[in-house]
C-alpha positions as CSV (number, residue, x, y, z in Angstrom):
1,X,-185.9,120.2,-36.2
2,X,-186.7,121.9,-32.9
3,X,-184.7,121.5,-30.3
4,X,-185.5,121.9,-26.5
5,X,-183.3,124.2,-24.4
6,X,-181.2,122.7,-21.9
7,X,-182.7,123.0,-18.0
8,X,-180.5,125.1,-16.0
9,X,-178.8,121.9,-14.5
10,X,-178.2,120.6,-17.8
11,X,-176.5,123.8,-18.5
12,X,-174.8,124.3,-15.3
13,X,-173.1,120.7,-16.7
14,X,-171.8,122.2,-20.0
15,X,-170.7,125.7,-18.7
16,X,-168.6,123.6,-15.8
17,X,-167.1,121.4,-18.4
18,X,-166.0,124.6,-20.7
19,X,-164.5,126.2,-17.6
20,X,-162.3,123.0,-16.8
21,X,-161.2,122.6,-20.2
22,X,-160.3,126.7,-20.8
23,X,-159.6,127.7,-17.4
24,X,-155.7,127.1,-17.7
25,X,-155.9,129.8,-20.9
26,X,-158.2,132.7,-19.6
27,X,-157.4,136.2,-18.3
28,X,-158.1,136.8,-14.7
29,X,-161.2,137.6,-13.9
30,X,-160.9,141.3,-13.6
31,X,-164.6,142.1,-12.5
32,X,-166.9,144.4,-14.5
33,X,-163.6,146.5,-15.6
34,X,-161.1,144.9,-18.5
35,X,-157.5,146.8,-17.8
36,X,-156.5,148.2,-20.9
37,X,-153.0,146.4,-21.3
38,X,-155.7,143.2,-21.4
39,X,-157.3,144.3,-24.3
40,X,-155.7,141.7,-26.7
41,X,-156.4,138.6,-24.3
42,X,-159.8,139.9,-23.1
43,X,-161.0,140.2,-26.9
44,X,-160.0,136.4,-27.2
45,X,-161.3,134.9,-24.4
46,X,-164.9,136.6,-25.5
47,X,-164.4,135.1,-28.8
48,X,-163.7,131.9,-27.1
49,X,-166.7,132.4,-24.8
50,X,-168.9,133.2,-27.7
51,X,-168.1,130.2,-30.5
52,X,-168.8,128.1,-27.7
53,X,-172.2,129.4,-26.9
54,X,-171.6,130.9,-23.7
55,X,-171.2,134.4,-24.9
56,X,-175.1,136.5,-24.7
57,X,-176.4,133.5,-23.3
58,X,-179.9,135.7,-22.4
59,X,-180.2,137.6,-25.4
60,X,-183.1,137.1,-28.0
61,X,-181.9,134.8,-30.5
62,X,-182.7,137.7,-33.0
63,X,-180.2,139.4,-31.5
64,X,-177.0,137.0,-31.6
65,X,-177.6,135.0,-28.2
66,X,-179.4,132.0,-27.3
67,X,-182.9,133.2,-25.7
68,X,-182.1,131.5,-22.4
69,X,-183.4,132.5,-18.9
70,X,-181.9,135.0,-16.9
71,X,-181.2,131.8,-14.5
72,X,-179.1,130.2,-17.4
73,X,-177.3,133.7,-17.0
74,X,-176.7,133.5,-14.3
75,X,-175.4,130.2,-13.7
76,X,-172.8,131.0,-16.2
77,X,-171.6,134.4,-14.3
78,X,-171.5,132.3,-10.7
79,X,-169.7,129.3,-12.1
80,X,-166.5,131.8,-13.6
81,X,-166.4,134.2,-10.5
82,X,-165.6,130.7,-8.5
83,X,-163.2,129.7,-11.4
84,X,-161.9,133.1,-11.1
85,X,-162.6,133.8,-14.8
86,X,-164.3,136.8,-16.8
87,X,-167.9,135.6,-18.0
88,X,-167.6,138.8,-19.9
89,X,-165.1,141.3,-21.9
90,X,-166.6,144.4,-20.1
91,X,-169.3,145.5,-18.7
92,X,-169.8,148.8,-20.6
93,X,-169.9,146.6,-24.3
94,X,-171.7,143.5,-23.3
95,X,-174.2,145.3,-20.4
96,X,-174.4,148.7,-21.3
97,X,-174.0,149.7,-24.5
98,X,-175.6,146.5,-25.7
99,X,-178.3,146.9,-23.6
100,X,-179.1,150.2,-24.8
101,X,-178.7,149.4,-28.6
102,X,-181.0,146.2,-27.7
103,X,-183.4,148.1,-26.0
104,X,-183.8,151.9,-27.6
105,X,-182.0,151.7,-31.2
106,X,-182.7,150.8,-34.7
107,X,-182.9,147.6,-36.3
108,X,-179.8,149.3,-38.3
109,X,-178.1,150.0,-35.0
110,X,-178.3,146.2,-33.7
111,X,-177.2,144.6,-36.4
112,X,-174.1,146.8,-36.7
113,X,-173.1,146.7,-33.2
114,X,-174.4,143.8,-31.5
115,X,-172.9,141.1,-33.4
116,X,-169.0,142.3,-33.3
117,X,-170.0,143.3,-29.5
118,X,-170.7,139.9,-28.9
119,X,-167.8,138.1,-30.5
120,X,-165.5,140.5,-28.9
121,X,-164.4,142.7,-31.9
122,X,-165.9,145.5,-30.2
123,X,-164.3,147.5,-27.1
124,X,-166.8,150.1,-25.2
125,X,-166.7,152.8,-23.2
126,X,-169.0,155.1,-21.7
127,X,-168.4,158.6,-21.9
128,X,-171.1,160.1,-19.4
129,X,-169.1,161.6,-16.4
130,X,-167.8,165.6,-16.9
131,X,-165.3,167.3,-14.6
132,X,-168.0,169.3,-13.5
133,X,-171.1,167.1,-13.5
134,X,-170.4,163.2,-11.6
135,X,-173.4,162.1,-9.4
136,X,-175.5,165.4,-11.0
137,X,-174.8,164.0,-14.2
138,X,-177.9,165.9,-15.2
139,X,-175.4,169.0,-15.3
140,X,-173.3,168.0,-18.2
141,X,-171.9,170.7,-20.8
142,X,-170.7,168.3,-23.4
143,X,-172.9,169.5,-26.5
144,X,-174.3,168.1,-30.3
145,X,-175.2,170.4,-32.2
146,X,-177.1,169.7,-35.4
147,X,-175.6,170.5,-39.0
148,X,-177.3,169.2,-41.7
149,X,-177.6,165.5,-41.4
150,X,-174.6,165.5,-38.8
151,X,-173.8,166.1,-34.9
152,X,-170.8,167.9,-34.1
153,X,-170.1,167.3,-30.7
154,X,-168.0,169.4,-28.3
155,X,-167.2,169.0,-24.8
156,X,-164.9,166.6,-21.7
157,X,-165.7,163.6,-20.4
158,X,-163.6,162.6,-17.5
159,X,-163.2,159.0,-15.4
160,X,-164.0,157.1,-18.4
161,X,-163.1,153.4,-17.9
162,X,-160.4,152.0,-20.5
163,X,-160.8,154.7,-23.2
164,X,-157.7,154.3,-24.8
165,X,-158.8,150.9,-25.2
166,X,-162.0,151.2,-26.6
167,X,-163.1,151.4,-30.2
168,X,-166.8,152.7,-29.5
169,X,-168.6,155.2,-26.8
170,X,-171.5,155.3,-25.2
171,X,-172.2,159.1,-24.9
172,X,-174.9,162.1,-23.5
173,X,-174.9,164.7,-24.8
174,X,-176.8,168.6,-24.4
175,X,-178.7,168.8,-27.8
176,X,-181.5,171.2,-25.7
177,X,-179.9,174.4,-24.1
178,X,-183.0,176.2,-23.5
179,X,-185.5,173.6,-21.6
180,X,-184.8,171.9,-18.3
181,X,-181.8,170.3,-18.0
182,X,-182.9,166.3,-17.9
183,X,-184.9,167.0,-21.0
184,X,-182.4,168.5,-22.9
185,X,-180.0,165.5,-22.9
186,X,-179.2,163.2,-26.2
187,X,-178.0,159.6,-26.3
188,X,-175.0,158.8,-29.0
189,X,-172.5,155.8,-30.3
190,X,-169.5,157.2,-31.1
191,X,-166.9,155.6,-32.6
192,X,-163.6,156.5,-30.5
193,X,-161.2,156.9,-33.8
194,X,-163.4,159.8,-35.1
195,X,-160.9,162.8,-35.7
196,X,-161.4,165.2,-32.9
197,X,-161.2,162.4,-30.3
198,X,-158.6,162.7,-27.5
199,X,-157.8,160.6,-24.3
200,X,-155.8,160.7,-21.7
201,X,-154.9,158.6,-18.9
202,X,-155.4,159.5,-15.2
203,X,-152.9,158.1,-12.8
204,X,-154.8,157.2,-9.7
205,X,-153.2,157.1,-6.0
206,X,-152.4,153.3,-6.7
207,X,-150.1,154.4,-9.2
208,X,-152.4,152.6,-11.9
209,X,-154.1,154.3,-15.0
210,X,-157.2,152.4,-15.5
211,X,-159.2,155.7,-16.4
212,X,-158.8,158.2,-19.0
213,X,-160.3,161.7,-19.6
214,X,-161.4,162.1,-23.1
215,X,-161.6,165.4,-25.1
216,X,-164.3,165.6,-27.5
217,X,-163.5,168.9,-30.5
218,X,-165.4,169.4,-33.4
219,X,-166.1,165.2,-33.8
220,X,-168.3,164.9,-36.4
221,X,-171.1,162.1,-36.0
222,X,-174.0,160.6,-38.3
223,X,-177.3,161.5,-38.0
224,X,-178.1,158.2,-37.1
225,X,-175.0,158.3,-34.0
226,X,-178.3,158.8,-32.3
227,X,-179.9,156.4,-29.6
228,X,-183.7,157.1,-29.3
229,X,-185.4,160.0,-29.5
230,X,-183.6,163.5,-29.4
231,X,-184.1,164.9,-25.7
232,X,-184.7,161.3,-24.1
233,X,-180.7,160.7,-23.3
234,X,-181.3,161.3,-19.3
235,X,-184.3,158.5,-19.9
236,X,-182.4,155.8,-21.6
237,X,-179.5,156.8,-19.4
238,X,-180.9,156.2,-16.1
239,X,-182.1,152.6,-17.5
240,X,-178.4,151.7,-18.3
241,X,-177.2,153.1,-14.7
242,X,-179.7,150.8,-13.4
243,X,-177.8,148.0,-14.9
244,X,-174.8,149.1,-14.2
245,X,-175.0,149.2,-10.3
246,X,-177.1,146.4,-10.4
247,X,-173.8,144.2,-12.1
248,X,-171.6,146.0,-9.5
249,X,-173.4,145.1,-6.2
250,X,-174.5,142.0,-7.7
251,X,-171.2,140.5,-7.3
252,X,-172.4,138.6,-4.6
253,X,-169.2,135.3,-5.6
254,X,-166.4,138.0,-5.7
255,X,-167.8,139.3,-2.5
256,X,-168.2,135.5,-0.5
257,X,-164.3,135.1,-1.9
258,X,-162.9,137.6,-0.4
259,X,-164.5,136.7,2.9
260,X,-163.0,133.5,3.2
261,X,-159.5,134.7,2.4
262,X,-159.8,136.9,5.5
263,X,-161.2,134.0,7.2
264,X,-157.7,132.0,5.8
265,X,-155.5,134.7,8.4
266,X,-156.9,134.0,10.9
267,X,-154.4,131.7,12.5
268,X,-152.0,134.5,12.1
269,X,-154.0,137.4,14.1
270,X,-154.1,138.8,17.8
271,X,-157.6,137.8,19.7
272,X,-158.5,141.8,19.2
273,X,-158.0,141.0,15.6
274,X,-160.3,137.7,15.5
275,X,-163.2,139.5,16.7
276,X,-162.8,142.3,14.7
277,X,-162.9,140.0,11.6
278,X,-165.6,137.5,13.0
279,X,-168.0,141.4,13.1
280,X,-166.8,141.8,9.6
281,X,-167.9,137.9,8.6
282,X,-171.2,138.6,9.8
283,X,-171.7,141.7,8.3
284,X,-170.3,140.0,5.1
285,X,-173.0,137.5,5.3
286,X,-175.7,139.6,6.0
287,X,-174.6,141.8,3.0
288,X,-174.3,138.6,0.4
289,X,-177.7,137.9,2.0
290,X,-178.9,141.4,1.2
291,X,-177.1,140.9,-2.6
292,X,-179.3,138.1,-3.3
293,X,-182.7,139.1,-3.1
294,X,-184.6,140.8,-5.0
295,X,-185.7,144.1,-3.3
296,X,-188.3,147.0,-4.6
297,X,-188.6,147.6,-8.0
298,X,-185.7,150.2,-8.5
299,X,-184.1,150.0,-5.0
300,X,-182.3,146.6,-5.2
301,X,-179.0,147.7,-7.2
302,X,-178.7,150.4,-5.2
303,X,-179.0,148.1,-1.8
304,X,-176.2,145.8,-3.4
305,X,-174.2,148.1,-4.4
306,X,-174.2,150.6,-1.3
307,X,-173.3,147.4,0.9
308,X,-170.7,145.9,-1.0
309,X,-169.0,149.1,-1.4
310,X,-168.9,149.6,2.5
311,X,-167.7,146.6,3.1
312,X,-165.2,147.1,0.7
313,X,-163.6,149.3,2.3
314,X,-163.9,148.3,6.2
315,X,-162.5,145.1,4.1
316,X,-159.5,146.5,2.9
317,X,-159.0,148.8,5.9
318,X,-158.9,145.3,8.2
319,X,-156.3,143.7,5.9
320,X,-154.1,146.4,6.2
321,X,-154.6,146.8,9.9
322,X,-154.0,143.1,10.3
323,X,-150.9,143.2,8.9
324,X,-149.5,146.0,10.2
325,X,-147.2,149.0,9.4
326,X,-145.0,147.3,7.0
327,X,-147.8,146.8,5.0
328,X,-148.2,150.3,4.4
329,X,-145.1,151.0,2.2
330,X,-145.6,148.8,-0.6
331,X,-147.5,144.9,-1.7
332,X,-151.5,144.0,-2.1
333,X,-152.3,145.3,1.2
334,X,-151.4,148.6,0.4
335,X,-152.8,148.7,-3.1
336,X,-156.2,147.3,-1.9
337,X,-156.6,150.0,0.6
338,X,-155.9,152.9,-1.5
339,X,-157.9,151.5,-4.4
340,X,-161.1,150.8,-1.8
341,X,-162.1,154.6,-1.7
342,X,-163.1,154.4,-5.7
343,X,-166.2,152.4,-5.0
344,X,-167.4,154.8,-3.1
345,X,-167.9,157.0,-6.3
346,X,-168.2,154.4,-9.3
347,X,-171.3,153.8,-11.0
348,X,-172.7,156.4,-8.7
349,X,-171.6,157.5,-5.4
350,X,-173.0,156.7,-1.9
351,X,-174.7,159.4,-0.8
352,X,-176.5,159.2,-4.0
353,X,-177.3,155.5,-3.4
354,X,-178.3,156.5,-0.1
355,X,-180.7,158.9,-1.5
356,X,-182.4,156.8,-4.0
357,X,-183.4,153.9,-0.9
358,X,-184.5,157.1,1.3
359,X,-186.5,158.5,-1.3
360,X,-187.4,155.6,-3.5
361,X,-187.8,153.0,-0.8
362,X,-188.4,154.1,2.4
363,X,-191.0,157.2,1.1
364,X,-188.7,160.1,3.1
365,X,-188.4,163.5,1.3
366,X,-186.9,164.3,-1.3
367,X,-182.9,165.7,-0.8
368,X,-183.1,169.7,-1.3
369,X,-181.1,170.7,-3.6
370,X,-179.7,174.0,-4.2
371,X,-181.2,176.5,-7.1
């Protein structure tokens, strides 16, 4: 028997009545970014998630989720932001590298990946960024080489997101050193207990470790490690960073909650203060605005994210102004404002944003770049 899919109200209904019953027992909602001591409860909440049908709820059937709309989707994302819930385990698994594995790889590689992915079994992380190649990722020195009917890969990968958490990798790779250098660049899974394999964490100025460098010697990988073609990484790459910063400045909920927490002090602040934040509100607004439309084909994650990450920071900077020198030394003020500076450089920094919309959007020419 056939049934019909439930209209987005309908679902809005069931997803509502799963939060209320689970909400007491979830993690905090830690954004697109599961801390690595959360590891154990994040795994469980995206099993919880996905036995109860919430958990790939956009994904072909064929591929472990229940072929709804994007708007079911994203129902489900809005109603845990306001709960203050994850709707997903990570980003990098259940975006990223699923998207990537949906989109480029084998019928071999989804069924080995997908499924676990989607129950939670599965921790990712994306080894992409190099010491000496960030926003020119195209510069990367990490190599596969092939022997036989394996890879061996050789190189570092550094600002990697929960490695020491992660079972599997996203990874690019050199496989071409003598053609020009987007061409030249492979897509791999790698699984991150493959000998050879070394992380470490990277204290940041918060004191906090969420990032690890990872040194890649001698790992050996299947033939069949390999996303799409050989020489088509930079490709399938740039469709996944598309994603990616389209999830980060589409946090339009996180975004509208911090707003009205600053609008919650006011009470407490000087007149000078009160205006400064009421400039902020409106800029909020029109960003939130900006966050939910759809703009040019290519363009709109890079909108979102370039004005969520400014006001991010002015944000941050306004919270610890407002509360003056005390809250310098030490407590959430602090933390926030010395955290804010990383989104100018996740998921791609913004001058390169900036470049994109000039380029992309607005037709101006092309940044010169040096030989």
């Amino acid at each position: 028997m056939i049934t019909e899919p439930p209209t987005v109200e309908q679902f809005r209904e069931s997803v509502l009545d799963f939060i209320a019953r689970h909400a007491e027992d979830a993690p905090p909602d830690w954004g697109p970014i599961m801390p690595p001591e959360e590891r154990a409860r994040g795994m469980a909440w995206q099993r919880l998630l996905h036995d109860h049908g919430f958990a790939g709820v956009h994904w072909p059937v064929e591929h472990g989720g229940r072929g709804l709309s994007e708007a079911h989707h994203r129902v489900f994302a809005e109603a845990c932001q306001a709960a203050g819930v994850p709707s997903i385990l990570n980003m990098v698994g259940l975006v990223l590298a699923a998207g990537a594995i949906r989109t480029f790889g084998t019928d071999a590689q989804r069924a080995e990946h997908l499924p676990p992915t989607l129950r939670g079994e599965r921790v990712w992380c994306q080894l992409f960024s190099e010491p000496d190649a960030g926003s020119d990722l195209a510069s990367l020195t990490t190599t596969a080489v092939l022997d036989g009917d394996r890879w061996i890969v050789n190189g570092q990968k550094v600002w990697t997101s929960g490695a020491r958490a992660s079972d599997w990798g996203i990874l690019m790779a050199r496989t071409e050193p003598d053609v020009p250098r987007h061409q030249g660049i492979s897509f791999f899974l790698v699984d991150m207990r493959s000998s050879g394999v070394q992380t470490r964490p990277l204290r940041q100025m918060t004191g906090d470790a969420e990032f690890d460098e990872v040194f890649l010697t001698d790992v050996e990988l299947p033939f069949d490690a390999l996303v799409g073609e050989r020489g088509q990484g930079w490709n399938l790459a740039m469709v996944t960073l598309t994603s990616e910063r389209g999830h980060i400045g589409g946090a339009a909920r996180s975004l509208e909650r911090r707003l009205d927490r600053m609008l919650s002090a006011a009470a407490d602040i000087s007149a000078a203060d009160r205006d400064r934040m009421l400039r902020l509100h409106v800029e909020g607004r029109a960003a939130l605005h900006l966050l939910r439309r759809r703009g040019p084909d290519g363009a709109h994650p890079s909108l979102g994210k370039l004005a969520s990450t400014r006001l991010t920071f002015d944000l941050a900077e306004f919270v610890a102004d407002a509360q003056g020198a005390h809250a310098m030394l030490d407590g959430p003020a602090a933390a926030g404002l010395v955290a804010a500076p990383g989104a100018w450089f996740g998921g791609g920094t913004s001058q390169v944003q900036q470049n994109i919309i000039g380029e992309r959007v607005l037709g101006l020419p092309r940044e010169p770049r040096p030989n």
